[in-house]
Every structure is written in structure tokens, then in C-alpha cells.
C-alpha positions as CSV (number, residue, x, y, z in Angstrom):
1,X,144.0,-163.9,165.6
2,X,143.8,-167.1,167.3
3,X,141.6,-166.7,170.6
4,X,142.5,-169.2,173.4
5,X,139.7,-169.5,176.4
6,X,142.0,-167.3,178.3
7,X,141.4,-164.4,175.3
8,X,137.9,-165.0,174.7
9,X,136.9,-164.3,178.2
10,X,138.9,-161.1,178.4
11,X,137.5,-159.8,175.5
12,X,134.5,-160.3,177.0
13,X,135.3,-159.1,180.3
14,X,136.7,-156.3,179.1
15,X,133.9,-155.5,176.3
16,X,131.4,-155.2,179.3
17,X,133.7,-152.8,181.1
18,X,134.1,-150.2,178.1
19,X,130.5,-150.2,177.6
20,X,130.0,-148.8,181.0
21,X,128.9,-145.3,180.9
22,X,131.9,-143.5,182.1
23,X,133.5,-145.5,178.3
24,X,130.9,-145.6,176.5
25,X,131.2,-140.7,176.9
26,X,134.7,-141.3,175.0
27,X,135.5,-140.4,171.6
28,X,139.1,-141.9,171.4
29,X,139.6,-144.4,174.1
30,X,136.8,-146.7,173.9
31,X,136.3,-150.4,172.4
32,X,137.0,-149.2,168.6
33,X,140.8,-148.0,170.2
34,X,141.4,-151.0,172.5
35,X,140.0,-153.6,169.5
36,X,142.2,-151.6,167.0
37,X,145.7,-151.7,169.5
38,X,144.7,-155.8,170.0
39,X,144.4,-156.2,165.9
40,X,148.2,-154.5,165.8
41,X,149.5,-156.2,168.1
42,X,148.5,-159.4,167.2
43,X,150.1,-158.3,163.9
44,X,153.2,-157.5,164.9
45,X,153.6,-160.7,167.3
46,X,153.0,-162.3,164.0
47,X,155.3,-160.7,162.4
48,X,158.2,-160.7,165.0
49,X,157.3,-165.0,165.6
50,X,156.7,-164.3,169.4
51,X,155.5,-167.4,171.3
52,X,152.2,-168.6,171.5
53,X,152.3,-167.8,175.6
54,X,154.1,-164.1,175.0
55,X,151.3,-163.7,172.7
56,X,148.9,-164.4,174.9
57,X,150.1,-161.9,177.7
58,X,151.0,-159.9,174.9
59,X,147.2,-159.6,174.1
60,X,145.6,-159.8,177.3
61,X,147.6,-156.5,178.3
62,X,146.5,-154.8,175.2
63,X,142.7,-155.9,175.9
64,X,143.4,-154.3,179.7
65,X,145.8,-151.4,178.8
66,X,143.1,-148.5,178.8
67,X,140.6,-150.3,181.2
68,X,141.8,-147.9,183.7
69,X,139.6,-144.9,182.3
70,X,136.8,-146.2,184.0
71,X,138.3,-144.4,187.5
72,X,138.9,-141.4,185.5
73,X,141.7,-140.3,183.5
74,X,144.6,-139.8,186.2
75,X,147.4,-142.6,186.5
76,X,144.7,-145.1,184.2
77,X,147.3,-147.6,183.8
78,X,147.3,-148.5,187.9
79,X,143.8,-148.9,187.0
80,X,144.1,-151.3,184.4
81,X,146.7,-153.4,186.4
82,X,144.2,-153.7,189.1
83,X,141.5,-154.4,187.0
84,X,143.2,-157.0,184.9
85,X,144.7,-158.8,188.0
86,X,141.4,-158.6,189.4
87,X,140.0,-160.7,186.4
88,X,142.7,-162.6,186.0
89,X,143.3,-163.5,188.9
90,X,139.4,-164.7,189.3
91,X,139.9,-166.7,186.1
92,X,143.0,-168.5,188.2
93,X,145.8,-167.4,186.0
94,X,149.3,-168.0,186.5
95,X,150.9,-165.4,188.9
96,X,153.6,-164.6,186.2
97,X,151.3,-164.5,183.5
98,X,149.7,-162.0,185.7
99,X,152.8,-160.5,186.4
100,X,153.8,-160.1,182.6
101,X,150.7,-158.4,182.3
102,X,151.1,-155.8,184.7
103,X,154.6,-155.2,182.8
104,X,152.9,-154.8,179.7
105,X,150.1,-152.8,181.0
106,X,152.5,-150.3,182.8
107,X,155.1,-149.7,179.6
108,X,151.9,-147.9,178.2
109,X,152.1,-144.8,180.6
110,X,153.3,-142.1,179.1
111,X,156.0,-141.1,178.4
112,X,156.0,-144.6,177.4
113,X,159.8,-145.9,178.1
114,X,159.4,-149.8,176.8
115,X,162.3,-151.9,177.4
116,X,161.6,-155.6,176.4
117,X,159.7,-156.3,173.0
118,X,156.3,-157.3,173.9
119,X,156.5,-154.1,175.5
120,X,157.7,-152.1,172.6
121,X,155.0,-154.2,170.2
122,X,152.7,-152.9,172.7
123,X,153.5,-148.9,172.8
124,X,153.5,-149.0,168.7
125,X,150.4,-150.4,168.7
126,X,148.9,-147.9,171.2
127,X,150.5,-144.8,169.2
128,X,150.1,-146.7,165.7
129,X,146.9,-143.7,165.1
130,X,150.1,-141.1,164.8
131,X,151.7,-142.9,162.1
132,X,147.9,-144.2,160.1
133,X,146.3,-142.9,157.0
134,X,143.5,-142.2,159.7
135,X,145.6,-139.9,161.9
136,X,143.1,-137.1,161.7
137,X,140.5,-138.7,162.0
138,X,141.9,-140.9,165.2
139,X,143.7,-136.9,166.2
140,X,139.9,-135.4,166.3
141,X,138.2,-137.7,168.5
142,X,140.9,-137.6,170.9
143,X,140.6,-133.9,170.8
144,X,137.3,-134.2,171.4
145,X,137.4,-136.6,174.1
146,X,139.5,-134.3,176.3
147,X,136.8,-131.1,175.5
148,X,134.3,-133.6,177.0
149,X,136.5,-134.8,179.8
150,X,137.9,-131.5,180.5
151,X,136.2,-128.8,178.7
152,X,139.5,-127.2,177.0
């Protein structure tokens, strides 16, 4: 993966923000989840030959997507919009960048019902875990994230 300033600083951002503590509690969605959906992603944008720029909003929405959680685990993906314009937004990016983003961001919510491609690369990458060798292992520690955050 090629990082342009505009991706270094979000991971960055973003790094700070799932090491909070309300993050740092979960099993499943954490930095190891959000690094693992950005590595896919950038695969399949490979893959597929989507621009430079589409890749970049592409990225930056998989950085953000489950950003939300730090507010707590109802309707996250507002939260990640918000947060991600919030940085964005700070960092003076374009307003349809921004936009695209929030697109992204929002096709994540489930049940996910993508529409464009970057959005469908998006939603694959943020289920890949159901189709991976490691699906029990990726299975239990989202089990065992919602024990913690609920204790079912």
C-alpha cells in the first residue's frame, strides 16, 4: 500500500482513537480488524485498477468505518461519519472527498446493502473474517467481545 499524506495522518488519527480505552476492551473490533479490512481493501482496489483518488477515499473510509465504537455500539457508523468529517474536515479535505467517505462509511451498516464498487470492495473486506482460514478464530473474539459489551 502506497500511503499519501492524506493516509498517513488518518492512520494516525485513527490509531490514537482505537487505543482509547473504550477500544482498546474489544476483542474483535479494534486496530488488528480495522488494519486487516484496510490491507483487503487495498487489495482488492488493486485488483479491480480503481483510481489512485477512489483509492484514497476508498481507504480513508476503511481506516474510519468502525471508529464509531468509541460512543458505544448503537448506530457506530453515524459515529464514524462524524468522526471522520471531523478529521477530515480539520485536515481541509475536499468536501466530496468527504462526502465519498461518508458513502463508504455508511454502506458498512448492516444489513450492509452496497451499491457502487468501492462500496461493495468495502463490505467484503469488512466481512472477509466469514470467508478466512481464520474464521474461528476472528468468530471467537467477536463472541467474546459482545459477552464483554453485553454480558450474553
Amino acid at each position: 500500500m502506497h500511503a499519501s499524506p492524506v493516509l498517513s495522518e488518518v492512520q494516525k488519527h485513527v490509531n490514537n482513537l482505537l487505543n482509547t480505552d473504550e477500544l482498546k476492551k474489544r476483542s474483535f473490533h479494534n486496530f488488528n480488524h480495522t488494519r486487516h479490512v484496510v490491507q483487503k481493501c487495498d487489495e482488492l482496489a488493486t485488483y479491480y485498477e480503481v483510481s489512485a483518488g477512489d483509492s484514497e477515499a476508498l481507504l480513508t473510509a476503511a481506516w474510519f468505518h468502525d471508529t464509531g465504537y468509541v460512543y458505544g455500539n448503537i448506530n457506530h457508523e453515524e459515529g464514524s461519519v462524524k468522526i471522520a468529517s471531523s478529521f477530515l474536515n480539520s485536515i481541509n479535505a475536499d468536501q466530496e472527498f468527504i462526502k465519498q467517505v461518508h458513502a463508504l462509511i455508511m454502506a458498512t451498516k448492516l444489513p450492509s446493502k452496497p451499491v457502487t464498487p468501492l462500496q461493495k470492495i468495502l463490505c467484503d473486506a469488512d466481512l472477509h473474517h466469514l470467508a478466512s482460514e481464520d474464521y474461528l478464530q476472528w468468530s471467537n473474539r467477536l463472541c467474546q467481545e459482545v459477552e464483554l459489551m453485553t454480558g450474553n
